[in-house]
C-alpha positions as CSV (number, residue, x, y, z in Angstrom):
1,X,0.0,0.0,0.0
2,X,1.1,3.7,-1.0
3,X,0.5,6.7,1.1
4,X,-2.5,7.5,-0.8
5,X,-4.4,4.5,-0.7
6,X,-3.6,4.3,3.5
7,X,-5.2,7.7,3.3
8,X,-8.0,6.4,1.3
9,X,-8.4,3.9,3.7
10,X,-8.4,6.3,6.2
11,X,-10.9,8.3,4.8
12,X,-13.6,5.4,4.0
13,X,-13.9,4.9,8.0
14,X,-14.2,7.9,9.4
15,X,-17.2,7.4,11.6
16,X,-17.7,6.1,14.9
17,X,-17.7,2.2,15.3
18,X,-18.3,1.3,18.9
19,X,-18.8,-2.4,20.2
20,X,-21.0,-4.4,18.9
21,X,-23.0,-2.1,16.5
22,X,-24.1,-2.4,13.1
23,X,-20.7,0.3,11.9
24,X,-18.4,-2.1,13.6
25,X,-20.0,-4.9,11.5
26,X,-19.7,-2.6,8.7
27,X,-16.1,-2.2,9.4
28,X,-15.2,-5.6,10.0
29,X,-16.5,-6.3,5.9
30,X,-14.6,-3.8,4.7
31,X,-11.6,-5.1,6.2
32,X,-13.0,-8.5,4.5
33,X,-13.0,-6.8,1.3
34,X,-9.8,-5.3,1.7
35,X,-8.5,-8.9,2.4
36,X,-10.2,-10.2,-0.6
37,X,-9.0,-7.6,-2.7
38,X,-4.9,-9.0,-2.3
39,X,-6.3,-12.0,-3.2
40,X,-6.9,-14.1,-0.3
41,X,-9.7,-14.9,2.2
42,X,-10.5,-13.8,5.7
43,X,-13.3,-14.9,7.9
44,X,-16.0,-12.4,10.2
45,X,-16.3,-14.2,13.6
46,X,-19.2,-13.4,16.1
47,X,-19.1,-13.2,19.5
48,X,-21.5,-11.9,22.4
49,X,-21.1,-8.6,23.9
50,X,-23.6,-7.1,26.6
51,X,-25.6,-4.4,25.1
52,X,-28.1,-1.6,26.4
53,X,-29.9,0.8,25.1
54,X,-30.8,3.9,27.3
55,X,-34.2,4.9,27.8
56,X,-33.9,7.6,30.7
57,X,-30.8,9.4,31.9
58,X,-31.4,12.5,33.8
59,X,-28.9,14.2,36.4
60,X,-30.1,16.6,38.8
61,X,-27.5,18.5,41.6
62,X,-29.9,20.6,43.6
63,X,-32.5,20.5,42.2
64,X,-31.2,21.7,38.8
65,X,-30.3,19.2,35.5
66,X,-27.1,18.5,34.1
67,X,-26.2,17.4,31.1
68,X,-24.9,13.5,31.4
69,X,-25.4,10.3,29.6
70,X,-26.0,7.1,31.8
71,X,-23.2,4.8,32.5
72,X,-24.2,1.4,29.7
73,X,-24.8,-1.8,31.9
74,X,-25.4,-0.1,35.1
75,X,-28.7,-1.3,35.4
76,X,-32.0,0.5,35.8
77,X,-33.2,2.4,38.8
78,X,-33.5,5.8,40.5
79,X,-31.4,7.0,43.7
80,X,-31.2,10.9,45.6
81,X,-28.8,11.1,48.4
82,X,-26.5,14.0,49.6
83,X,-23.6,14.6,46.9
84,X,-19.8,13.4,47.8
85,X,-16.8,14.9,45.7
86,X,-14.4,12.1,46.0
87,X,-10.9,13.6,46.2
88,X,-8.6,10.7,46.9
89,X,-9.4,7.2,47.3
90,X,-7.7,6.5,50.6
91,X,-9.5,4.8,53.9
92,X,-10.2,8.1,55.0
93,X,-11.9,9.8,52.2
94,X,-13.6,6.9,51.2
95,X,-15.4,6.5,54.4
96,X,-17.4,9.8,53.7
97,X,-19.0,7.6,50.7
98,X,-21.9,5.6,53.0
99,X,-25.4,6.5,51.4
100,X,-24.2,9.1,48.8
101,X,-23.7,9.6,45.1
102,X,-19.9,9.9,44.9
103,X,-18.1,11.7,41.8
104,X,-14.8,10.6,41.0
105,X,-11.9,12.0,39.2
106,X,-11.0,9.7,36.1
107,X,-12.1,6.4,34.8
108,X,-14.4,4.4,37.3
109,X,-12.1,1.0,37.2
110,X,-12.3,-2.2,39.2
111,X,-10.8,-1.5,42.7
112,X,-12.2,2.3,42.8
113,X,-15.7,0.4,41.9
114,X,-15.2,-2.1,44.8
115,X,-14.0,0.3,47.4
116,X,-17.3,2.4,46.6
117,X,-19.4,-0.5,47.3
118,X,-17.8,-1.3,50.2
119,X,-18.4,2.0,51.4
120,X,-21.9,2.2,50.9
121,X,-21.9,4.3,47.4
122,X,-25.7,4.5,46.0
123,X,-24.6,6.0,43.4
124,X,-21.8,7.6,41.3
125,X,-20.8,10.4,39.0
126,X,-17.8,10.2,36.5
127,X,-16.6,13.3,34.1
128,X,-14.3,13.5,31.0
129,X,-13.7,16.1,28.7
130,X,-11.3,18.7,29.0
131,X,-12.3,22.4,30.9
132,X,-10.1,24.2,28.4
133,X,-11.8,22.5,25.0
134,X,-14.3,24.2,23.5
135,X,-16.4,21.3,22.9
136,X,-19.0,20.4,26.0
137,X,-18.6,16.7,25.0
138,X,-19.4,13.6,26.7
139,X,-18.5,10.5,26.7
140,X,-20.8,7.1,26.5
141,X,-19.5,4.9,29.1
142,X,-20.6,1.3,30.8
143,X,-20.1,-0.3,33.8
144,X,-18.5,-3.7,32.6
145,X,-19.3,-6.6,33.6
146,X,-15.9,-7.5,35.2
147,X,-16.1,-4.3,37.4
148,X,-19.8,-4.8,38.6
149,X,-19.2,-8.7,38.8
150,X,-23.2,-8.0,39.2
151,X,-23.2,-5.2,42.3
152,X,-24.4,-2.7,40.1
153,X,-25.5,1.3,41.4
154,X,-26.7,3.6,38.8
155,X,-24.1,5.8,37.5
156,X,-23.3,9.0,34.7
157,X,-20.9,11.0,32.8
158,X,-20.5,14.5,33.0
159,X,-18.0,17.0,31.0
160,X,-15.8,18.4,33.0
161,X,-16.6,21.9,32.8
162,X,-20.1,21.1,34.9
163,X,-17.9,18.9,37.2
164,X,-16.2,22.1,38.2
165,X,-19.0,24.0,38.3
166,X,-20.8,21.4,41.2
167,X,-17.6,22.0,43.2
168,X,-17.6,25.4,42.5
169,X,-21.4,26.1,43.8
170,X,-21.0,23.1,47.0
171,X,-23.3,20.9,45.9
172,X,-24.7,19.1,48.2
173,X,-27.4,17.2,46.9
174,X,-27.9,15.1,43.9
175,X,-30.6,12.7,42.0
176,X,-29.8,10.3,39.4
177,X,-32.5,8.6,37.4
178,X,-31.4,5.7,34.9
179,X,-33.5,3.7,32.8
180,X,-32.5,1.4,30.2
181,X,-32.9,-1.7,28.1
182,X,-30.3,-4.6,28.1
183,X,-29.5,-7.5,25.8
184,X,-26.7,-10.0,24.6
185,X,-25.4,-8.7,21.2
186,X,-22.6,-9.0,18.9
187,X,-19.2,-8.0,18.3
188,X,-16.9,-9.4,15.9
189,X,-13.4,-10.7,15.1
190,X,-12.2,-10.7,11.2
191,X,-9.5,-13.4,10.9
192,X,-7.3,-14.5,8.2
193,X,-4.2,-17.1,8.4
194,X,-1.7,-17.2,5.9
195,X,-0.1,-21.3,6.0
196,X,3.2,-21.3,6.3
197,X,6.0,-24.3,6.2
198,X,5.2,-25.4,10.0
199,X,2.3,-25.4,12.1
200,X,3.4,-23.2,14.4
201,X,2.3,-20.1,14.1
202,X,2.7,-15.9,14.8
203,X,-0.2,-14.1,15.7
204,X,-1.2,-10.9,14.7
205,X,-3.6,-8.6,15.9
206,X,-5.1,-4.7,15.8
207,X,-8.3,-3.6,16.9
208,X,-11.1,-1.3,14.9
209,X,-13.5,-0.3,17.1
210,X,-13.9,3.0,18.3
211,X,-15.1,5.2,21.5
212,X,-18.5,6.5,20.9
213,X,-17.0,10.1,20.3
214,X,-14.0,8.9,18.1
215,X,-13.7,8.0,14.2
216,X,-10.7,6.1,15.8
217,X,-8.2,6.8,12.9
218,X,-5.8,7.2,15.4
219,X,-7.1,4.6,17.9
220,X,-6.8,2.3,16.0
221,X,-7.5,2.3,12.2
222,X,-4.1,2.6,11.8
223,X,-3.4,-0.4,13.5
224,X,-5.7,-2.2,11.2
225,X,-4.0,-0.6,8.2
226,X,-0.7,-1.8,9.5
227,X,-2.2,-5.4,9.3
228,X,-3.0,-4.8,6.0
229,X,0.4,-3.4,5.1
230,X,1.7,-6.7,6.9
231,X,-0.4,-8.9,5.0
232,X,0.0,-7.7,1.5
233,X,3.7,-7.8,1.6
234,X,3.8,-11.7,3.2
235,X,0.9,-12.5,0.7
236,X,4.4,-12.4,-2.3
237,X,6.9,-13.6,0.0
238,X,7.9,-16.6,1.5
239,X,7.3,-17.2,5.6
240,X,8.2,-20.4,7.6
241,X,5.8,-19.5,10.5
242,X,2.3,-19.5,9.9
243,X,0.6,-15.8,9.7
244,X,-2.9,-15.1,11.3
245,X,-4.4,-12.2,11.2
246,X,-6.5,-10.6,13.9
247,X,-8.6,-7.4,13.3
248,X,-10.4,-7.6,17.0
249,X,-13.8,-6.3,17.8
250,X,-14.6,-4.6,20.9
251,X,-10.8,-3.5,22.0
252,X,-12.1,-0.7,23.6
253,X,-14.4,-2.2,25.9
254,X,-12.3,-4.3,27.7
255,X,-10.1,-6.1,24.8
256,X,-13.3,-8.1,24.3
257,X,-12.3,-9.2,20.4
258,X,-8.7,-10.8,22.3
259,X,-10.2,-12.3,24.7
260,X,-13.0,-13.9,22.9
261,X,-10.5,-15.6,20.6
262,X,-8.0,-16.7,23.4
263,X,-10.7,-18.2,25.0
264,X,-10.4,-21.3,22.5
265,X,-7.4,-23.0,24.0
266,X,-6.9,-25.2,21.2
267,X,-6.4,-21.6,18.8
268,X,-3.9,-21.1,20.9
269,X,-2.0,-24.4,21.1
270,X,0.9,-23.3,18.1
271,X,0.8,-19.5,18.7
272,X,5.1,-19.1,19.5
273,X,4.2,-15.0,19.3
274,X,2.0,-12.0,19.8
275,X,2.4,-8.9,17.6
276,X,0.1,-6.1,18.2
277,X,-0.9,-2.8,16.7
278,X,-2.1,-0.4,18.2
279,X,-2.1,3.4,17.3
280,X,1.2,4.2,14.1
281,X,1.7,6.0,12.2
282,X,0.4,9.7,13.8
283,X,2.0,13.0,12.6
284,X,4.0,13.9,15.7
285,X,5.6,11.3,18.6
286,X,7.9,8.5,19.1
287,X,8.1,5.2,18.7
288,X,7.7,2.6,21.0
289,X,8.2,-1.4,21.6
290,X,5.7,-3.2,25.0
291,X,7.0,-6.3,25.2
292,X,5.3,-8.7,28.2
293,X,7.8,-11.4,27.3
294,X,11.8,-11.9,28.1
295,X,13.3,-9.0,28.2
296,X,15.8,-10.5,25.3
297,X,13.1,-9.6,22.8
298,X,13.5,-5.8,24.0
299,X,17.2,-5.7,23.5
300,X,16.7,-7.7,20.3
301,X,14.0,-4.7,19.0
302,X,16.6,-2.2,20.0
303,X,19.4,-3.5,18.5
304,X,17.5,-4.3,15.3
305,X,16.0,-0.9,15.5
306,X,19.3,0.6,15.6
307,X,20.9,-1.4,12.8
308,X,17.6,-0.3,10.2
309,X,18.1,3.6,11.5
310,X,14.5,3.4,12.9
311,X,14.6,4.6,16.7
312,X,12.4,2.3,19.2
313,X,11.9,3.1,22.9
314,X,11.5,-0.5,24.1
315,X,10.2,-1.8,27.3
316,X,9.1,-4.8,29.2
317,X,5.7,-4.1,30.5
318,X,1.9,-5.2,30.4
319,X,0.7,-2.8,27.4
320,X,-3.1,-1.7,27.8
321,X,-4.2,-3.5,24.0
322,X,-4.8,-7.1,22.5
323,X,-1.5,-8.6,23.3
324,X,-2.3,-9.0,26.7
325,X,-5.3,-11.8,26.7
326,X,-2.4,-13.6,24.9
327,X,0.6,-13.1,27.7
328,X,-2.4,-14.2,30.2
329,X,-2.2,-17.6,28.5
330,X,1.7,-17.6,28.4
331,X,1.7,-16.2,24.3
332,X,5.0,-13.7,24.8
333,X,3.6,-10.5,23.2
334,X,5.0,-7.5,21.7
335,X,3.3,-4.2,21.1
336,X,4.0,-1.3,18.5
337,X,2.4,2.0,18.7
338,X,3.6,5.6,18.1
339,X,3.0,7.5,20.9
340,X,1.9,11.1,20.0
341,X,2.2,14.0,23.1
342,X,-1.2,14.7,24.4
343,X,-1.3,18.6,23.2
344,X,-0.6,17.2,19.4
345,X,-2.5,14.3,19.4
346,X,-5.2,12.3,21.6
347,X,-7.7,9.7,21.7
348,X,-10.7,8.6,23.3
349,X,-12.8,11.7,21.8
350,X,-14.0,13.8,19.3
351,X,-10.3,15.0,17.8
352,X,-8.9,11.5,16.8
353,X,-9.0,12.0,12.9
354,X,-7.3,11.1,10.0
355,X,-6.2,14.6,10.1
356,X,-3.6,13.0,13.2
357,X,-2.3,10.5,10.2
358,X,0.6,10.6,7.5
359,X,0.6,8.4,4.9
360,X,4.5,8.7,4.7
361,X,4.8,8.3,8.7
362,X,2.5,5.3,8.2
363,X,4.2,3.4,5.1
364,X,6.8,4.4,7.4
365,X,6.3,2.4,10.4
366,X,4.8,-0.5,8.5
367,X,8.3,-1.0,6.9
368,X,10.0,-1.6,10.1
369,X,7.5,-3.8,10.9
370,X,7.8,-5.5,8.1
371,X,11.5,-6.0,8.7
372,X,10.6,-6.9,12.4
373,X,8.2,-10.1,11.1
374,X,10.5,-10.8,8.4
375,X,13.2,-11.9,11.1
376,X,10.8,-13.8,13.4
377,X,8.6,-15.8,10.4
378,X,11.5,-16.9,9.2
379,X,13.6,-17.7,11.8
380,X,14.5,-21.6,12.2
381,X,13.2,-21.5,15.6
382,X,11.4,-18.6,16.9
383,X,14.2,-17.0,19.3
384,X,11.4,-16.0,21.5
385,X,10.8,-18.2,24.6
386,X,7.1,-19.2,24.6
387,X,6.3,-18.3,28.5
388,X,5.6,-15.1,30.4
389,X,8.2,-14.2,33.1
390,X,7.4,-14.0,36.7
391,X,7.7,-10.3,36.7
392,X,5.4,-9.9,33.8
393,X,2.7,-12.3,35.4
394,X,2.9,-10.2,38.5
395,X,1.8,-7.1,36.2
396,X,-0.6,-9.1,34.2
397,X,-2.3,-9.7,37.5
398,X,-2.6,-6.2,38.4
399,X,-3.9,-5.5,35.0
400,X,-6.3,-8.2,34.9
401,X,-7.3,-6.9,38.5
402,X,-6.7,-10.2,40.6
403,X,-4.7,-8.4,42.3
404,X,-4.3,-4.8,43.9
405,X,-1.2,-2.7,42.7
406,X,0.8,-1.9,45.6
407,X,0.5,1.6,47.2
């Protein structure tokens, strides 16, 4: 692929593509027909998601409505109770929680979910956004099913700029009402393997879904493109390791797509390696190598990166994508991203475009990439030892929240 057609590709999926709905479907058959078009054959794979569709979502703080949208999943119900601002999430602080709605600074994630239950939360108030946009944007979140572990409260999401102002006027009452319909729906995974001599194989994988304010060109068509880029070249050369392709549904709600297909143990059984995409290819930023493997394979990325004239910033570390279901079943992974700073280029909302992208930058990084697979699909035996160092299972634990991150 040449810088225009990346663009072009670019370009024909610029919309929003969350989770399960009917553009992410859309988007998985174009990737299908991108496939098809180099001549070979991938397959569109279902699997279930949970869905909702809100009815009702209304926000009152004293009496007067802000704008919010109700947290997906969160279940159905209506709560008033005095209002908490929760500034940190020690012992302390969170022992002024019992029988309030609680706002929080950030994401609401596993342990800060379980510490409000334990304190008695009824309910609870997130915000996003940024007070210095422009844009009074917000987020559509969920409560998933891995953090509610089915305790659920009702929640919303707020912009920041309201989040300030409740502070700002001492709230000190607040009313959330949340109605909504729930269901089992359907995400998908597009796959496509490419035999090789053995059959052992290297696995590779990008998600294409979206955040519900995103077109995700960013995060992470360009990932998907780099596939693409991957698979045309190895569709006219030679490769000793099997190639399968990944394109994941449902990354961004909880690396669903990953985990759905590294739930079939048997899939898994002649995987010798993870590679991972997951935002190239931007305008501005480094980049950088996540390896949750032996630490040999970081040295090996820098020294290779080093001998091509391609700078890498390589680390060993649980990267926050698709290679991670795989470490968890002792698949060494390796992530590649190019990592943009966050006053040129950010995700997760309304300003990830293809106007972040270069076709040059992306041809670019697909290139070393190439180079990068080159040396492992054809390698007599794949230098990469096929299990997940203590160290790295210690992280993946943290990550996969069995266990609390020290303090």
């Amino acid at each position: 692929m040449n810088a225009k057609q990346i663009m072009d590709i670019f370009q024909d999926t610029a919309y929003v593509r969350t989770g399960g709905s009917p553009e992410e479907l859309r988007t998985a058959q174009y990737l299908q027909e991108k496939v098809s078009g180099m001549g070979l054959k991938a397959e569109i794979v279902p699997f279930d998601v949970p869905m909702a569709n809100i009815r009702e979502a209304v926000f009152e703080a004293d009496g007067v409505q802000v704008a919010c949208k109700g947290y997906l999943c969160a279940g159905s119900g209506e709560v008033e109770a005095p209002f908490c601002y929760l500034r940190n999430a020690d012992a302390y602080s969170l022992s002024f929680c019992r029988g309030k709605i609680v706002m929080t600074d950030g994401y609401l994630r596993y342990w800060l979910y379980q510490d409000l239950l334990e304190n008695g939360a009824v309910g609870f108030v997130t915000y996003d956004g940024d007070a210095n946009y422009a844009d009074r944007d917000i987020d559509q979140r969920e409560l998933r099913s891995h953090v509610h572990n089915g305790s659920r409260i009702p929640g919303v999401n707020i912009n920041a700029k309201d989040a300030i102002e409740l502070i700002r006027k001492g709230v000190t009452r607040a009313k959330i009402t949340l109605q909504q319909e729930e269901y089992t729906g359907q995400s998908h995974n597009v796959i496509m393997d490419m035999p090789g001599e053995i059959d052992e194989y290297i696995a590779f994988t990008a998600h294409y879904d979206s955040t519900s304010l995103s077109q995700g060109a960013y995060d992470n068509m360009s990932g998907s493109i780099g596939l693409l880029g991957i698979a045309e070249h190895f569709a006219k050369h030679p490769h000793r390791y099997g190639l399968r392709f990944v394109w994941c549904g449902s990354e961004e709600r909880g690396l669903l797509g990953s985990k759905a297909y590294c739930a079939d143990e048997e899939a898994l059984k002649n995987c010798v390696l993870n590679i991972n995409l997951d935002m190239i290819g931007c305008i501005m930023g480094k980049f950088i190598s996540c390896v949750t493997g032996e630490e040999k394979l970081c040295h090996y990325i820098s020294y290779m990166g080093d001998e091509l004239g391609f700078p890498v910033e390589v680390k060993q570390d649980v990267y926050s994508s698709d290679s991670t279901p795989f470490a968890d079943k002792g698949v060494p992974a390796v992530s590649f991203a190019r990592i943009a700073p966050h006053n040129t280029a950010t995700i997760h909302n309304s300003y990830d475009t293809l106007a972040l992208m270069k076709g040059e930058q992306m041809e670019a990084d697909i290139a070393f990439l190439i180079a990068f697979v080159t040396r492992m699909a054809n390698a007599v035996r794949c230098p990469v030892a096929r299990e997940i160092p203590d160290n790295m299972k210690e992280k993946l634990d943290i990550y996969l929240c069995r266990k609390r991150a020290p303090k």
